[in-house]
C-alpha positions in Angstrom: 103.7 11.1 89.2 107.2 10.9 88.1 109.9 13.5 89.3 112.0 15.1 87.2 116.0 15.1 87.7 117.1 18.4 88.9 118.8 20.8 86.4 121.5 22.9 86.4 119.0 25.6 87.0 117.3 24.0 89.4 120.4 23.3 91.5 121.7 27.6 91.1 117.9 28.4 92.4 117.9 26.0 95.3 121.8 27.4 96.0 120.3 30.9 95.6 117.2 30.4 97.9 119.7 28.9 100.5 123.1 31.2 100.5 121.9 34.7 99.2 120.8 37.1 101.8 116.5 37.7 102.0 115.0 41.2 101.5 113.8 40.9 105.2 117.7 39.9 106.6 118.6 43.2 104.2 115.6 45.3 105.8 117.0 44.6 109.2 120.6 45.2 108.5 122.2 47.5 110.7 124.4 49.2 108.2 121.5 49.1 105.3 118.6 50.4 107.4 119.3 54.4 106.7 118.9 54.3 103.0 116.9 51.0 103.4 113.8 52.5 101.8 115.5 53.5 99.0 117.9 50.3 98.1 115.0 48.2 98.9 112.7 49.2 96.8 110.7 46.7 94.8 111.2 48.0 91.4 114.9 47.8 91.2 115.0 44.2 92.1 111.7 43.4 89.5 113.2 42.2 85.9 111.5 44.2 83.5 111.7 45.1 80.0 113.3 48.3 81.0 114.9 48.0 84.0 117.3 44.9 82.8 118.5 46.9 79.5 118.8 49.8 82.3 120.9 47.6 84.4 123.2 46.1 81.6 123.8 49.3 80.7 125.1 50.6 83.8 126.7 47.5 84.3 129.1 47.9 81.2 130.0 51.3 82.2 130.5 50.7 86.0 132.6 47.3 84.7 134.9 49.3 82.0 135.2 52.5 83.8 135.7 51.5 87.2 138.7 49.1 88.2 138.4 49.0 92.3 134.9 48.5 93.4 132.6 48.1 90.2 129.9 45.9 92.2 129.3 48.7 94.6 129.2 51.9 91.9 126.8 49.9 90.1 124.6 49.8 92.2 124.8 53.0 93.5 124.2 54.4 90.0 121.1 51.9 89.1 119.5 53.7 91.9 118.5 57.4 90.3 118.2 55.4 87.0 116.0 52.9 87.9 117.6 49.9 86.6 117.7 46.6 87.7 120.7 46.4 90.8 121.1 42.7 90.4 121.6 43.0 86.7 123.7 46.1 87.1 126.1 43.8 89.6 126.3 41.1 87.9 127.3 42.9 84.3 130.2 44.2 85.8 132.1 40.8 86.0 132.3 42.1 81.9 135.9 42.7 83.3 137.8 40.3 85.3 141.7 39.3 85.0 141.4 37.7 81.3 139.4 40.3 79.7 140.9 43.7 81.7 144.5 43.6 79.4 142.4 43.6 76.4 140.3 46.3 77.5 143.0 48.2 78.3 145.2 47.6 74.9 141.7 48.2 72.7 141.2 51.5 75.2 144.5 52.9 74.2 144.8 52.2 70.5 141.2 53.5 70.4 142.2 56.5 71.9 145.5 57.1 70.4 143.6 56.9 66.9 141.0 59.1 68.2 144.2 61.7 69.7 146.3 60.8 66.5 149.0 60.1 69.2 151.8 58.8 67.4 153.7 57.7 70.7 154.1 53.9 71.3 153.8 52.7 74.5 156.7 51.2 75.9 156.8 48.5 78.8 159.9 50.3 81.2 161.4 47.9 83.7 158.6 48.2 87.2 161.2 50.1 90.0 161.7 53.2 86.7 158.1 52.9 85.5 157.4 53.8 89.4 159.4 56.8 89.6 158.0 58.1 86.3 154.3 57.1 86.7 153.0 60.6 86.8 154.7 61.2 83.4 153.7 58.2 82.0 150.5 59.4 83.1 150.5 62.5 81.8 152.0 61.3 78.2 149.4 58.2 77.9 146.8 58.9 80.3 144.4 60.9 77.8 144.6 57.9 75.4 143.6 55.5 77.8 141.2 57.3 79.2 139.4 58.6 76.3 139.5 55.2 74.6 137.7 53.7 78.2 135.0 56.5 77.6 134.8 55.1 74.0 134.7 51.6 74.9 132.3 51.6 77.7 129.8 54.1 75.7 129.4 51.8 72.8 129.1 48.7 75.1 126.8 50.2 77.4 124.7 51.2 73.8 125.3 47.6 72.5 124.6 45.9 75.6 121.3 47.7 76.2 119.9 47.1 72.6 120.7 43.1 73.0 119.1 43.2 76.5 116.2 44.8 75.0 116.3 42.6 71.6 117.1 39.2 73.9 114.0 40.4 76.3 111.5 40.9 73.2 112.3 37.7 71.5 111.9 35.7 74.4 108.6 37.6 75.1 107.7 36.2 71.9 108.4 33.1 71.8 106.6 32.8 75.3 103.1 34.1 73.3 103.7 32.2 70.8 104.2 29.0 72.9 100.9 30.4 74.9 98.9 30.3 71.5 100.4 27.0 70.7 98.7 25.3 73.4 95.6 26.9 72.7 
């Protein structure tokens, strides 16, 4: 019997099985092993056709609201929700240093509209804009902030109707593959 060359797929799993940490190495972690039981359970690590829509969700929101530590929040909010932490991770990475500027000059012009803020935002030379930050603050903060809670509402929407869409079609196109053969 012939062997197949290995995919790209096949190369990430063997790098997975290899480099990424085993539930028992994460059972027996010294700084895991008081909420253990509850990070550890099986179904927020199970892909299923609610959990994953759960977890991009959560993902989008953790990502767009959250600029230090959106790994770690998403996690800890796919907990009480019981969506899928991997997914919920991995979502986050929505943001990242090309996408963030963009987010952030959609955020305010979506929130200035909203607002009907008339005031432009102007970029002040860094050692003044430092001095001044709580008033810049204060002046543009609500737009930004509001626009975020805009942006990450109807991405967190989006993203869990194309999770759940993306998981139904493939679903079907498994049975119907399953019938094929039959």
């Amino acid at each position: 019997m012939a062997s197949r060359p290995m995919t790209v797929w096949d190369r990430m799993a063997a790098w997975s099985r290899r480099n990424l940490p085993t539930r028992e190495s994460m059972e027996n972690s010294r700084m895991l092993r008081p909420v253990a039981h509850r990070v550890l359970a099986p179904e927020l690590w199970r892909f299923t056709r609610r959990s994953v829509p759960r977890g991009v969700a959560l993902g989008m929101v953790a990502g767009i609201m959250f600029p230090v530590g959106q790994i770690a929040i998403a996690a800890l909010i796919a907990l009480p929700f019981r969506a899928n932490v991997p997914v919920a991770a991995l979502v986050t990475f929505i943001t990242n240093p090309l996408t963030t500027p963009f987010i952030l000059f959609a955020a305010y012009q979506i929130g200035a509209w909203l607002l009907r803020s008339d005031a432009a935002a102007v970029a002040q030379p860094v050692a003044e804009a430092a001095m001044t930050w709580l008033q810049w603050l204060g002046q543009f903060g609500p737009n930004l902030i509001l626009g975020l809670l805009v942006i990450a509402a109807v991405s967190a929407v989006t993203g869990y109707a194309v999770a759940a869409l993306g998981w139904r079609l493939w679903i079907a196109r498994k049975w119907k593959a399953r019938h094929e053969r039959i």
